[in-house]
N, CA, C and O atoms as a GROMACS GRO file, in nm:
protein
  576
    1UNK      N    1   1.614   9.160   6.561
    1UNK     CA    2   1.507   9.083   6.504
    1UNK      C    3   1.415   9.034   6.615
    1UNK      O    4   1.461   8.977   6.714
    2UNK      N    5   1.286   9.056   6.597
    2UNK     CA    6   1.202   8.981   6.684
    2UNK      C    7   1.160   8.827   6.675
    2UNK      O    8   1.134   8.783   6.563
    3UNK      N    9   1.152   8.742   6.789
    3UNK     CA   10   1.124   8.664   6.715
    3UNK      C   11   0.961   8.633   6.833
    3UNK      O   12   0.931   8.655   6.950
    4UNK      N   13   0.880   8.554   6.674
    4UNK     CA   14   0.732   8.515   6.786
    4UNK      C   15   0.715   8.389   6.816
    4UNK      O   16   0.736   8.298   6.735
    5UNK      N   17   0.672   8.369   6.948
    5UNK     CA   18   0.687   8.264   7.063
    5UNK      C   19   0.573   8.188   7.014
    5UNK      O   20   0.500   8.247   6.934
    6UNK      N   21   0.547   8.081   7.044
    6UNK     CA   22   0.438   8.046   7.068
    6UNK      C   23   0.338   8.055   7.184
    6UNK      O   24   0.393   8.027   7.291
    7UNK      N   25   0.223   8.083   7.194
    7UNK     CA   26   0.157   8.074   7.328
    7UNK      C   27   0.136   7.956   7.404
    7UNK      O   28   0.116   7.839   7.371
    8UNK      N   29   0.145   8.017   7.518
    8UNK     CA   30   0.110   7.893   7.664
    8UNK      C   31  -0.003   7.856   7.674
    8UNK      O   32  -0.025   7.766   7.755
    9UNK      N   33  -0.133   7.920   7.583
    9UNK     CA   34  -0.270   7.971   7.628
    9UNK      C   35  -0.306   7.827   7.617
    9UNK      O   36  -0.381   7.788   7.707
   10UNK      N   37  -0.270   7.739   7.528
   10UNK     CA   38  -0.324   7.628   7.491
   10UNK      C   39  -0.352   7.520   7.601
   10UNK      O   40  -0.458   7.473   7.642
   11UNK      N   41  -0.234   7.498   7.632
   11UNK     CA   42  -0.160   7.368   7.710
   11UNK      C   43  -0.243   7.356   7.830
   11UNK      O   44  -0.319   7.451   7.848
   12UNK      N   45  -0.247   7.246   7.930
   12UNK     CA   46  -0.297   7.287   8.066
   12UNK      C   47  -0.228   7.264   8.165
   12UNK      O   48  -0.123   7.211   8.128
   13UNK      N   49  -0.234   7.277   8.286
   13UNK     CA   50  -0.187   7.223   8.416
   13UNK      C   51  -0.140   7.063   8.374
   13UNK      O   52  -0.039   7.018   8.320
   14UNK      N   53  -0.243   7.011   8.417
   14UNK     CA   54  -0.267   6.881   8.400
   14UNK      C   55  -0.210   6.803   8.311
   14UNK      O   56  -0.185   6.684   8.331
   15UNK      N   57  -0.182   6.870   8.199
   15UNK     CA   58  -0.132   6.828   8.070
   15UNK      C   59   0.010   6.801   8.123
   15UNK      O   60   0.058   6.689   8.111
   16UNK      N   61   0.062   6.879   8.167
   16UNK     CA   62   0.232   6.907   8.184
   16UNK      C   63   0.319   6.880   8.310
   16UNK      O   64   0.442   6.883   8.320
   17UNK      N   65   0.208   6.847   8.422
   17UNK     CA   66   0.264   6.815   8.584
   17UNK      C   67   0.331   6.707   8.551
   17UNK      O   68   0.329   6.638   8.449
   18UNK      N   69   0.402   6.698   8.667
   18UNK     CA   70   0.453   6.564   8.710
   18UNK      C   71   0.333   6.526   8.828
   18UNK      O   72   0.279   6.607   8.903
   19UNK      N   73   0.315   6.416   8.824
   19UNK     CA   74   0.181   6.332   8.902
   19UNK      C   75   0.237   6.289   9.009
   19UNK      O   76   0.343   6.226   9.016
   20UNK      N   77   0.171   6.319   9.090
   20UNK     CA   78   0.236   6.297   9.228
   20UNK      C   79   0.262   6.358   9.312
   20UNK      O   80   0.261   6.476   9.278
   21UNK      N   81   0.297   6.338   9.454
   21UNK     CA   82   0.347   6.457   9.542
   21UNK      C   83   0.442   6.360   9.644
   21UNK      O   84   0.410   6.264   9.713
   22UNK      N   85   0.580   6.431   9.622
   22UNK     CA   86   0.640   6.410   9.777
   22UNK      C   87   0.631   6.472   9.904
   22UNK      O   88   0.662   6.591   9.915
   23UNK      N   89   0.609   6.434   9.961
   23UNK     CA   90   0.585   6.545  10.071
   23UNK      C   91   0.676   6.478  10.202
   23UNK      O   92   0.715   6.362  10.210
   24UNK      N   93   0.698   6.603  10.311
   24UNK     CA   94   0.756   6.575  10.470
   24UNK      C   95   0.662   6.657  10.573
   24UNK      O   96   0.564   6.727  10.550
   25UNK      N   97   0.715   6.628  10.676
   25UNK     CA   98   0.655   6.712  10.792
   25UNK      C   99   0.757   6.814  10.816
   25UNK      O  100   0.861   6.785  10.757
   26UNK      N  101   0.764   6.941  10.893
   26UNK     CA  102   0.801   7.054  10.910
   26UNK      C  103   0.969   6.981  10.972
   26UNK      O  104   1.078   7.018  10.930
   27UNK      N  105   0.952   6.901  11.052
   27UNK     CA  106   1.061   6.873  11.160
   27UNK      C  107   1.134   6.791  11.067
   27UNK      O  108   1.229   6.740  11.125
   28UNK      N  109   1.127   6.754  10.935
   28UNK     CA  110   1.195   6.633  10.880
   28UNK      C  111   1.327   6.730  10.863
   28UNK      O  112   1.344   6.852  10.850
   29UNK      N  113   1.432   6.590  10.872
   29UNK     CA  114   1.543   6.681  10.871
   29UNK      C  115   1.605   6.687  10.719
   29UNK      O  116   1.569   6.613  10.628
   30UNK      N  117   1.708   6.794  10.709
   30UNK     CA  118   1.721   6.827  10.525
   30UNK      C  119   1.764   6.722  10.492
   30UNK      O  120   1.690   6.663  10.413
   31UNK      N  121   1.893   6.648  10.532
   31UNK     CA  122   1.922   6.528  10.502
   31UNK      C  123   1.784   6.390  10.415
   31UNK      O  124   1.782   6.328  10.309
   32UNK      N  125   1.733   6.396  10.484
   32UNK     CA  126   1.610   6.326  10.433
   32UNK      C  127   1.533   6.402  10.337
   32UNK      O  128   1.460   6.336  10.263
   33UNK      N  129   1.534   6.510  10.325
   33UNK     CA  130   1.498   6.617  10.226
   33UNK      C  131   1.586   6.558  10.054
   33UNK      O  132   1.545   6.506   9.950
   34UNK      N  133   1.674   6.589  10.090
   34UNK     CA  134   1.751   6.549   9.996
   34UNK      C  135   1.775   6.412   9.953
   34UNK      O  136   1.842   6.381   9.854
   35UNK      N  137   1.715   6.332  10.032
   35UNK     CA  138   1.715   6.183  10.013
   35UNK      C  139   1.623   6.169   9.952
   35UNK      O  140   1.632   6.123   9.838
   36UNK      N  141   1.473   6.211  10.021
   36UNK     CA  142   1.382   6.210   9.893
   36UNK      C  143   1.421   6.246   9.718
   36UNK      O  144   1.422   6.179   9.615
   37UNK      N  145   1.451   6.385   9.752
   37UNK     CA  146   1.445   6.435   9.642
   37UNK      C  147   1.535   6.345   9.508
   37UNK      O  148   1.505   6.317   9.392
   38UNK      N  149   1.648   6.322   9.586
   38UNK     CA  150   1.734   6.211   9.531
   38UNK      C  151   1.678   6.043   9.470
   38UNK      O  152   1.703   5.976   9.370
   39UNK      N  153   1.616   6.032   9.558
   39UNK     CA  154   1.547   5.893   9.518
   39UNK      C  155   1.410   5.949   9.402
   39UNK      O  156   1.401   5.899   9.290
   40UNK      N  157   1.340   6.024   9.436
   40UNK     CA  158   1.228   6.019   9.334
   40UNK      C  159   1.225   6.126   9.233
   40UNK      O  160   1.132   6.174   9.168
   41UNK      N  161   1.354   6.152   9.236
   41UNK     CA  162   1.423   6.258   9.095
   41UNK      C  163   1.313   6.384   9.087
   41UNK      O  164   1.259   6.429   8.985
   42UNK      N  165   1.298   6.419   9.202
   42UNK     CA  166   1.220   6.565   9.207
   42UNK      C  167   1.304   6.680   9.257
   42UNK      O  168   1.398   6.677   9.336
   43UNK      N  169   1.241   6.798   9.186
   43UNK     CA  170   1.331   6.941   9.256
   43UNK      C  171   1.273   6.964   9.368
   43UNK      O  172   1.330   7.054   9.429
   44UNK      N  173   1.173   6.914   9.428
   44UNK     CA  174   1.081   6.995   9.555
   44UNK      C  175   1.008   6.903   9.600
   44UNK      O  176   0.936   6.820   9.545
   45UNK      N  177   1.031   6.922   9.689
   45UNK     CA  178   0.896   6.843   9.845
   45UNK      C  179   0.821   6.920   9.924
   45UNK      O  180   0.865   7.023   9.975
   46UNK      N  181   0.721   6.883   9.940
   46UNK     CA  182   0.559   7.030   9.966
   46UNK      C  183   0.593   6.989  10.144
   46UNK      O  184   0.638   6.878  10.173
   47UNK      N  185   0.570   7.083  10.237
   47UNK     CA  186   0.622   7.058  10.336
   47UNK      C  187   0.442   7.045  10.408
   47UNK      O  188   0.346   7.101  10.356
   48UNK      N  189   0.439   6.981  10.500
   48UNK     CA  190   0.269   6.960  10.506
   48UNK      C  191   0.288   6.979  10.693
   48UNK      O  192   0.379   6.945  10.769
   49UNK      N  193   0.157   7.050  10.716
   49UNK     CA  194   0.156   7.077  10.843
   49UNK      C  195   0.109   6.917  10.953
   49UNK      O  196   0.093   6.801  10.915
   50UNK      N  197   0.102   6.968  11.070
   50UNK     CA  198   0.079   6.780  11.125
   50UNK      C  199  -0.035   6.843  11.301
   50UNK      O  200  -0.062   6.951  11.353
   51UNK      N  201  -0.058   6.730  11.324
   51UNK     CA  202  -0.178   6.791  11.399
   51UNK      C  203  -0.237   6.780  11.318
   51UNK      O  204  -0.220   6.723  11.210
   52UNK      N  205  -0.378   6.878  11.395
   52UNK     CA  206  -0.471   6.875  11.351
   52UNK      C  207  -0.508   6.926  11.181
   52UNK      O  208  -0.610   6.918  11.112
   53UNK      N  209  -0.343   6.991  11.152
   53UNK     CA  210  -0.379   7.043  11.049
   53UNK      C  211  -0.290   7.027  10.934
   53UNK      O  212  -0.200   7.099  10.891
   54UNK      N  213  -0.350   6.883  10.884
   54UNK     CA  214  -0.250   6.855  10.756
   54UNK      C  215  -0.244   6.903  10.608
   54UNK      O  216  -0.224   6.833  10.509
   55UNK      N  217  -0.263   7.026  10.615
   55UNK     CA  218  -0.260   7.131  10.483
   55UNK      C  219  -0.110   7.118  10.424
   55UNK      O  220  -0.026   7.104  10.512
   56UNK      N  221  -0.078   7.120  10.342
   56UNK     CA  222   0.090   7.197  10.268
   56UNK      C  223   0.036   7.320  10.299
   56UNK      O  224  -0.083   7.349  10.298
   57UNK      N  225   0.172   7.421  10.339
   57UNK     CA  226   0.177   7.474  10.433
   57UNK      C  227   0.298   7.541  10.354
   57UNK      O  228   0.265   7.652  10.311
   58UNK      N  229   0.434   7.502  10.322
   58UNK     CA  230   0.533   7.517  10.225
   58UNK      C  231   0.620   7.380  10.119
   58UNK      O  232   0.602   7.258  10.111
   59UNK      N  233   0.709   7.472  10.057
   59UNK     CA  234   0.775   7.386   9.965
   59UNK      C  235   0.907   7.367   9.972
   59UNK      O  236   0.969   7.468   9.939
   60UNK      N  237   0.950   7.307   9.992
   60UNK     CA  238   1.143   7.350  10.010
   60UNK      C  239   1.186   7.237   9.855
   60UNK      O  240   1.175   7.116   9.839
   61UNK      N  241   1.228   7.328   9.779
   61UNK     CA  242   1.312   7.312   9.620
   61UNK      C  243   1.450   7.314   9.655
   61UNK      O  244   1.496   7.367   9.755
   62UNK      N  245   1.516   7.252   9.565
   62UNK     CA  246   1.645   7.181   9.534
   62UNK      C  247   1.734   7.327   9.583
   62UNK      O  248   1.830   7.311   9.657
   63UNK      N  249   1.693   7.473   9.536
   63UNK     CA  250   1.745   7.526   9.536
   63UNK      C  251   1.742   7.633   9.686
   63UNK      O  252   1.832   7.710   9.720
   64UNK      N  253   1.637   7.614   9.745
   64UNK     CA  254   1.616   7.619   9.923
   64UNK      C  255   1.730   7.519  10.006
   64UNK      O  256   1.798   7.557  10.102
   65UNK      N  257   1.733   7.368   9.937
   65UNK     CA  258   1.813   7.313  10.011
   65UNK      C  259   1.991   7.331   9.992
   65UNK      O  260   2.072   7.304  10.082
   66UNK      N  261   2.028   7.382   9.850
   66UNK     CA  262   2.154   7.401   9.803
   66UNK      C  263   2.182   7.523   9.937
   66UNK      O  264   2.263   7.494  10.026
   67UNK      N  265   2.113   7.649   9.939
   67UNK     CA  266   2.115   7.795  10.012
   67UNK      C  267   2.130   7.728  10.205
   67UNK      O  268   2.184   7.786  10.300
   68UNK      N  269   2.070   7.615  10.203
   68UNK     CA  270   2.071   7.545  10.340
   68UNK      C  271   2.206   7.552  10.376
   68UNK      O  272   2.278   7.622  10.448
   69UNK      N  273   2.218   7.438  10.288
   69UNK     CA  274   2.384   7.417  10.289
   69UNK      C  275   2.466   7.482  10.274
   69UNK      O  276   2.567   7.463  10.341
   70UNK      N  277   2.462   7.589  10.181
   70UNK     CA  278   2.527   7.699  10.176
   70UNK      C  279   2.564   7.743  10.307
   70UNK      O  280   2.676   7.711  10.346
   71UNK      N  281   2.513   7.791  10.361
   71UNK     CA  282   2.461   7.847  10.476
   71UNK      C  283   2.498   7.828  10.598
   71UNK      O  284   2.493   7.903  10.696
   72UNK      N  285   2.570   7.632  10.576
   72UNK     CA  286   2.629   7.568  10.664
   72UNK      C  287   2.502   7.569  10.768
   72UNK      O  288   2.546   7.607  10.876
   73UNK      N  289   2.408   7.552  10.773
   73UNK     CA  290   2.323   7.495  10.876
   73UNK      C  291   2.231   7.369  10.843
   73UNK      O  292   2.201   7.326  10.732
   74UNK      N  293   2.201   7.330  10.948
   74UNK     CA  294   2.144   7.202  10.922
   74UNK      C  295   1.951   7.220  10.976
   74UNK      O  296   1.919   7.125  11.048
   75UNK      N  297   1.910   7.256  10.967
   75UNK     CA  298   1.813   7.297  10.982
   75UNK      C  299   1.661   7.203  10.926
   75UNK      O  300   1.651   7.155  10.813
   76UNK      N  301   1.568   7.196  11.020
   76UNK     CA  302   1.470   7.118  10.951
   76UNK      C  303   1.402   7.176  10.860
   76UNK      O  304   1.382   7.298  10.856
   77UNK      N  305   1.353   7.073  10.758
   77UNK     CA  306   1.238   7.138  10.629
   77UNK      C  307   1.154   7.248  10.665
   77UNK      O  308   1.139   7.344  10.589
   78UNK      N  309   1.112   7.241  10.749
   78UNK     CA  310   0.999   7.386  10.776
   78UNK      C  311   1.105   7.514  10.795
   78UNK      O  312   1.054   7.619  10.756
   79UNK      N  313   1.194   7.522  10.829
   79UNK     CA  314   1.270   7.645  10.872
   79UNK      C  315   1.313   7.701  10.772
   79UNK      O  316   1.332   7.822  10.784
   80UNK      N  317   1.349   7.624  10.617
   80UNK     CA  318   1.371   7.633  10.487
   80UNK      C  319   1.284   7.684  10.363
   80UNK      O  320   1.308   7.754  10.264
   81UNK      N  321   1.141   7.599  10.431
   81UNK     CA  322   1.062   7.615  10.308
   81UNK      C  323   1.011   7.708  10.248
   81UNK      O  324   0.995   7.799  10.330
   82UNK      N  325   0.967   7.745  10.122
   82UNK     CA  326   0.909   7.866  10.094
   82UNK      C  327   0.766   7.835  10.133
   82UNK      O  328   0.708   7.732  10.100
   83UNK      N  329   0.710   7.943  10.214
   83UNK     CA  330   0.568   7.983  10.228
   83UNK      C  331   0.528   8.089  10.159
   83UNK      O  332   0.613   8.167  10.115
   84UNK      N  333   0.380   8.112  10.138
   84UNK     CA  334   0.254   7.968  10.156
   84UNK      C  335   0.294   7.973   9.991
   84UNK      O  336   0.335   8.051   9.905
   85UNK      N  337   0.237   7.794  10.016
   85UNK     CA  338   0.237   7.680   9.874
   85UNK      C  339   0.131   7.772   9.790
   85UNK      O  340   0.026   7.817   9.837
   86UNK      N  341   0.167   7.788   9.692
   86UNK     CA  342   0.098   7.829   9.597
   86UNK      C  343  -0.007   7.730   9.527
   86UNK      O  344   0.058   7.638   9.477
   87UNK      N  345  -0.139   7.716   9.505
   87UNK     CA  346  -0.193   7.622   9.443
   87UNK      C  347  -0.223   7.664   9.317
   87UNK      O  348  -0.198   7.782   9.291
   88UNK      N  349  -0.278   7.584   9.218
   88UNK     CA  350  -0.329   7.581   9.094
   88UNK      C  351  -0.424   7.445   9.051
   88UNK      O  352  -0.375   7.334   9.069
   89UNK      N  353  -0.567   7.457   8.993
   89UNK     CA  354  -0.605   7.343   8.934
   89UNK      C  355  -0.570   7.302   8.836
   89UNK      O  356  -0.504   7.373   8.760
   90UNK      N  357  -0.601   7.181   8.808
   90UNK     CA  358  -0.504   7.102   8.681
   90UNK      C  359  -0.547   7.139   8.518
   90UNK      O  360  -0.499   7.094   8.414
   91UNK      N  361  -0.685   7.263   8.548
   91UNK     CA  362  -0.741   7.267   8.442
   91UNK      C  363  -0.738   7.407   8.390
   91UNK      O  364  -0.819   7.450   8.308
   92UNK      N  365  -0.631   7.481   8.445
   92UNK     CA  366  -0.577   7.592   8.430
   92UNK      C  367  -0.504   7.576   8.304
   92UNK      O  368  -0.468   7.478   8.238
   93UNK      N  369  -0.493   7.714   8.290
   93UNK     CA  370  -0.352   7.723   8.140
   93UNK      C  371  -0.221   7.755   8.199
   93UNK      O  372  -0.212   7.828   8.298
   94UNK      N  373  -0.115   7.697   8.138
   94UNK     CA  374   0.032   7.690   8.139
   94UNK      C  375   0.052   7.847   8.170
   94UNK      O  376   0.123   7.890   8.260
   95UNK      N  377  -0.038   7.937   8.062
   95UNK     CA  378   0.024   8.085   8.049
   95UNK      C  379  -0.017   8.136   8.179
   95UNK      O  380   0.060   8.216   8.232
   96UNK      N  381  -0.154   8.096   8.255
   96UNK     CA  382  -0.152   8.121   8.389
   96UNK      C  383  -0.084   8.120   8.466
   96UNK      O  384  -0.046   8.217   8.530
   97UNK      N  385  -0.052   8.008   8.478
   97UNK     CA  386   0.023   7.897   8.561
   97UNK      C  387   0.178   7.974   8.553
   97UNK      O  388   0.241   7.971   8.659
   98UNK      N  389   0.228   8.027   8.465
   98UNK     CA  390   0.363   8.100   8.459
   98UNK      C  391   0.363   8.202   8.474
   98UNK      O  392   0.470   8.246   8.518
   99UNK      N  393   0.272   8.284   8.455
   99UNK     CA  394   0.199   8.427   8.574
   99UNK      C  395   0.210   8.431   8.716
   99UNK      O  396   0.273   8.504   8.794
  100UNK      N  397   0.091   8.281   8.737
  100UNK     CA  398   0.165   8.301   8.931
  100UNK      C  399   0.265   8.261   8.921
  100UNK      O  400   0.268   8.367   8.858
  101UNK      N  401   0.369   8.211   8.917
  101UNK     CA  402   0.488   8.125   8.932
  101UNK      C  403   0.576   8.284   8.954
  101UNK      O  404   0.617   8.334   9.059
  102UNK      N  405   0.585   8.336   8.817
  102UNK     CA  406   0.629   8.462   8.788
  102UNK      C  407   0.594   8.607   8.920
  102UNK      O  408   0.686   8.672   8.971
  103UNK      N  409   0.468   8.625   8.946
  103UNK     CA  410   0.382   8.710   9.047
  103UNK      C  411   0.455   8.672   9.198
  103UNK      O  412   0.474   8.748   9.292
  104UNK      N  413   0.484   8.552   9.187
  104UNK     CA  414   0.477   8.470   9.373
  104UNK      C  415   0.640   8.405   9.392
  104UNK      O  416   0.680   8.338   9.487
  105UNK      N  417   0.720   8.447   9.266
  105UNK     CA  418   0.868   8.436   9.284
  105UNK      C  419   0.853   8.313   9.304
  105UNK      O  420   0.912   8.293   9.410
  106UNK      N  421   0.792   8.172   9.251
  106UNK     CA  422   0.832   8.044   9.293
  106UNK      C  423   0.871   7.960   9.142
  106UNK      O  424   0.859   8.008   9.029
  107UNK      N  425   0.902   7.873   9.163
  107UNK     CA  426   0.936   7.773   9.079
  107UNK      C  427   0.870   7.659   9.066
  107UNK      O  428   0.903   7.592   8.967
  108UNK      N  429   0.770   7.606   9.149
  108UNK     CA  430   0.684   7.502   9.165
  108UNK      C  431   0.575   7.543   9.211
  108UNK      O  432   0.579   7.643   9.282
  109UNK      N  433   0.462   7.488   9.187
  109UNK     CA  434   0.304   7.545   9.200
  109UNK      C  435   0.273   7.390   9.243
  109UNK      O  436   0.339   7.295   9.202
  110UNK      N  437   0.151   7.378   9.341
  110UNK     CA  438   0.093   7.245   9.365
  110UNK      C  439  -0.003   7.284   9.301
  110UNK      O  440  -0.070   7.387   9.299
  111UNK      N  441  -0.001   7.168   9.238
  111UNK     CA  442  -0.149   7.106   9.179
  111UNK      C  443  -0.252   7.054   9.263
  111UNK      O  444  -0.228   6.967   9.347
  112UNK      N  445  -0.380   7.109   9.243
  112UNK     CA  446  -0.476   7.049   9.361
  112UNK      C  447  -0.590   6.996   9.275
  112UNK      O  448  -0.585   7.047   9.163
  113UNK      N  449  -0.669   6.931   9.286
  113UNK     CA  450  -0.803   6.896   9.236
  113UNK      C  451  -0.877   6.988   9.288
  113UNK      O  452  -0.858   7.029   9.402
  114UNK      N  453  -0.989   7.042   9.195
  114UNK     CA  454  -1.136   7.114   9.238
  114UNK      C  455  -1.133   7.153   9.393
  114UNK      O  456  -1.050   7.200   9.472
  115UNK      N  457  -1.265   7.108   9.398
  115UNK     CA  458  -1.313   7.122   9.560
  115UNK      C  459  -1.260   7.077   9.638
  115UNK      O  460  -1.258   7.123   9.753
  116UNK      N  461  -1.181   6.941   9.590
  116UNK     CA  462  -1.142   6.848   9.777
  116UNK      C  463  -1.016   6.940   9.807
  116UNK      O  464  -0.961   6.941   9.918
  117UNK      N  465  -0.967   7.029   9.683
  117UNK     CA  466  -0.838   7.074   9.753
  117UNK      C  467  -0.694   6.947   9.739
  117UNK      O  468  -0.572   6.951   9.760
  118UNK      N  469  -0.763   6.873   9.705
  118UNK     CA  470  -0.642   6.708   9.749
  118UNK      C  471  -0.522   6.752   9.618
  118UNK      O  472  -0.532   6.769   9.496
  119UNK      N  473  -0.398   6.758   9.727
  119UNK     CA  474  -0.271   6.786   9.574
  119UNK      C  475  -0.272   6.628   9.534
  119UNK      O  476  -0.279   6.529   9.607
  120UNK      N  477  -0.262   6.641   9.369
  120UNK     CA  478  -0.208   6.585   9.266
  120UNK      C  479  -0.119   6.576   9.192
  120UNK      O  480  -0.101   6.485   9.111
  121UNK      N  481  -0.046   6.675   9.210
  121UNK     CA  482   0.120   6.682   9.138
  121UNK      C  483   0.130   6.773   9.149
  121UNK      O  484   0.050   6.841   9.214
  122UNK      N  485   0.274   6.839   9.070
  122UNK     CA  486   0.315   6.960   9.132
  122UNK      C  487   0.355   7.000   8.965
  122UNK      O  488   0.400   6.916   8.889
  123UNK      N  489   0.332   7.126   8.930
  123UNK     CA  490   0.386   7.208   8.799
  123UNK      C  491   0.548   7.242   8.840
  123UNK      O  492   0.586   7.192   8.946
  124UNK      N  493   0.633   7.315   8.771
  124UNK     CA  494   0.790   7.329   8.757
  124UNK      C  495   0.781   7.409   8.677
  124UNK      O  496   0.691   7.393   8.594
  125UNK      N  497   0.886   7.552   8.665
  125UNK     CA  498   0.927   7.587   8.538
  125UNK      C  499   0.956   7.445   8.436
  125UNK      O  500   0.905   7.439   8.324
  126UNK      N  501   1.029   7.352   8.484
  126UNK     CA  502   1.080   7.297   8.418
  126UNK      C  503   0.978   7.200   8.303
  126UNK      O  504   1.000   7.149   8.193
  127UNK      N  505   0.884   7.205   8.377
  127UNK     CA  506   0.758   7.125   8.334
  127UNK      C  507   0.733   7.236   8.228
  127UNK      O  508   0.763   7.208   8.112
  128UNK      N  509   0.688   7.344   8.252
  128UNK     CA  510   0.638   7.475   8.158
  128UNK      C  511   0.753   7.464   8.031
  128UNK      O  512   0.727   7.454   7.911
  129UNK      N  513   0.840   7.469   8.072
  129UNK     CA  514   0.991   7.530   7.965
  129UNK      C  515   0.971   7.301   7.862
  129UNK      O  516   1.029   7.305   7.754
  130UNK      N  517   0.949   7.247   7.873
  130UNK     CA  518   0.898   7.095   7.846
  130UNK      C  519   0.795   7.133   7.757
  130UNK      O  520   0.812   7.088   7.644
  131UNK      N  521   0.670   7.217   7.778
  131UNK     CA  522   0.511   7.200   7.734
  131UNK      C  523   0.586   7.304   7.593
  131UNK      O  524   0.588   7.268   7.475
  132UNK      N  525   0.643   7.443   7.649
  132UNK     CA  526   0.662   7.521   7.535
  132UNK      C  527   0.747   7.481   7.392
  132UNK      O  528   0.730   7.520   7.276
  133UNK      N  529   0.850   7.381   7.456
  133UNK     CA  530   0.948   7.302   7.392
  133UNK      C  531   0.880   7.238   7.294
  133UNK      O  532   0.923   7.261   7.181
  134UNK      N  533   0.768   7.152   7.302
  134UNK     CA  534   0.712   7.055   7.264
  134UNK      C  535   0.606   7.173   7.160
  134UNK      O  536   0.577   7.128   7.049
  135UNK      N  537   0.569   7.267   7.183
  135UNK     CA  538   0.459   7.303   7.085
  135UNK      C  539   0.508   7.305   6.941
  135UNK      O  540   0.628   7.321   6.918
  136UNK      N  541   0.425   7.290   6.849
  136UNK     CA  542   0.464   7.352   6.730
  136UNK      C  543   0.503   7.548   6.701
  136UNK      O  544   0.451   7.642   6.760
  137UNK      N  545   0.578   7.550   6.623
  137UNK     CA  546   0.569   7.676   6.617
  137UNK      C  547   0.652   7.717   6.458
  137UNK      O  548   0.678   7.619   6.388
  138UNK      N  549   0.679   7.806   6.423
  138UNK     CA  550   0.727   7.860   6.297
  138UNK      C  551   0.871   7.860   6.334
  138UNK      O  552   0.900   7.924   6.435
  139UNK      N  553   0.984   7.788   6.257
  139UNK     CA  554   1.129   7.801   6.300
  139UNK      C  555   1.163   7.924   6.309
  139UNK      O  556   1.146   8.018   6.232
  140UNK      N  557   1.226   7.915   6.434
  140UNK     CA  558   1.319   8.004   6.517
  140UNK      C  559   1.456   8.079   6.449
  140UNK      O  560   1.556   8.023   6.493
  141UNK      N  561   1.487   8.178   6.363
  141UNK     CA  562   1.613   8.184   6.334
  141UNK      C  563   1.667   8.304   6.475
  141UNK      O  564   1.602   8.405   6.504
  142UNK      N  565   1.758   8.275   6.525
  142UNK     CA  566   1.809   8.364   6.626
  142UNK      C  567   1.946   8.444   6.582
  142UNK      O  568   2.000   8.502   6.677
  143UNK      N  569   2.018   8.458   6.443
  143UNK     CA  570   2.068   8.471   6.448
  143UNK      C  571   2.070   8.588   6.306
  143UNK      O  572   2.060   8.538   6.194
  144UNK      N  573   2.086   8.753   6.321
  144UNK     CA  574   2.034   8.852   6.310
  144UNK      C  575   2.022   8.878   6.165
  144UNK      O  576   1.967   8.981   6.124
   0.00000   0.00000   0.00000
């Protein structure tokens, strides 16, 4: 039996982020990685360059830091993170937005405003798999 989804086309970025950004510098160590993440109940911290050049740069997710550990090394955030941060504006569609995610193998997309570039929060599958949850749609029978 097939069953039909509802579309993403609707929803937006903006609509569905979490607001905000945690962020570290390259040298922060995972420990503190995980402290963040722990304290402000996020999967990911955008890793931001220093000098002259404070761009995000990468992302290191819950699941970069589990593979850390795995790994048995202790290693700073930059040596972990996934590069380069993927951006998205907030005025994009969800169904986009799960295209690159999908295209760029990541799980978190930064949210940036327009022109200044300035991140504003960060998208998640988990945020996406939340927006689709929430739509209306025609009940689901899954069972044949």
């Amino acid at each position: 039996m097939t069953v039909t989804l509802p579309e993403l086309g609707t929803g937006t970025v903006g609509d569905a982020m979490s607001a905000g950004v945690i962020t570290c510098l390259p040298e922060t160590p995972l420990r503190l990685v995980a402290r963040l993440m722990a304290t402000y109940g996020v999967h990911s911290v955008i890793v931001f360059g220093h000098g002259d050049d404070l761009a995000p740069w990468g992302v290191v997710s819950d699941l970069d830091l589990v593979a850390a550990l795995d790994a048995g090394t202790m290693r700073p955030a930059g040596a972990v993170a996934a590069t380069p941060v993927v951006t998205v504006p907030p005025e994009e569609t969800l169904l986009h937005a799960a295209q690159l995610m999908r295209e760029h193998a990541t799980a978190h997309l930064l949210v940036v405003e327009g022109d200044t570039r300035m991140p504003i929060g960060v998208l998640s599958t988990l945020d996406i798999a939340r927006a689709f949850a929430a739509e209306p749609g025609p009940e689901e029978n899954f069972s044949g």
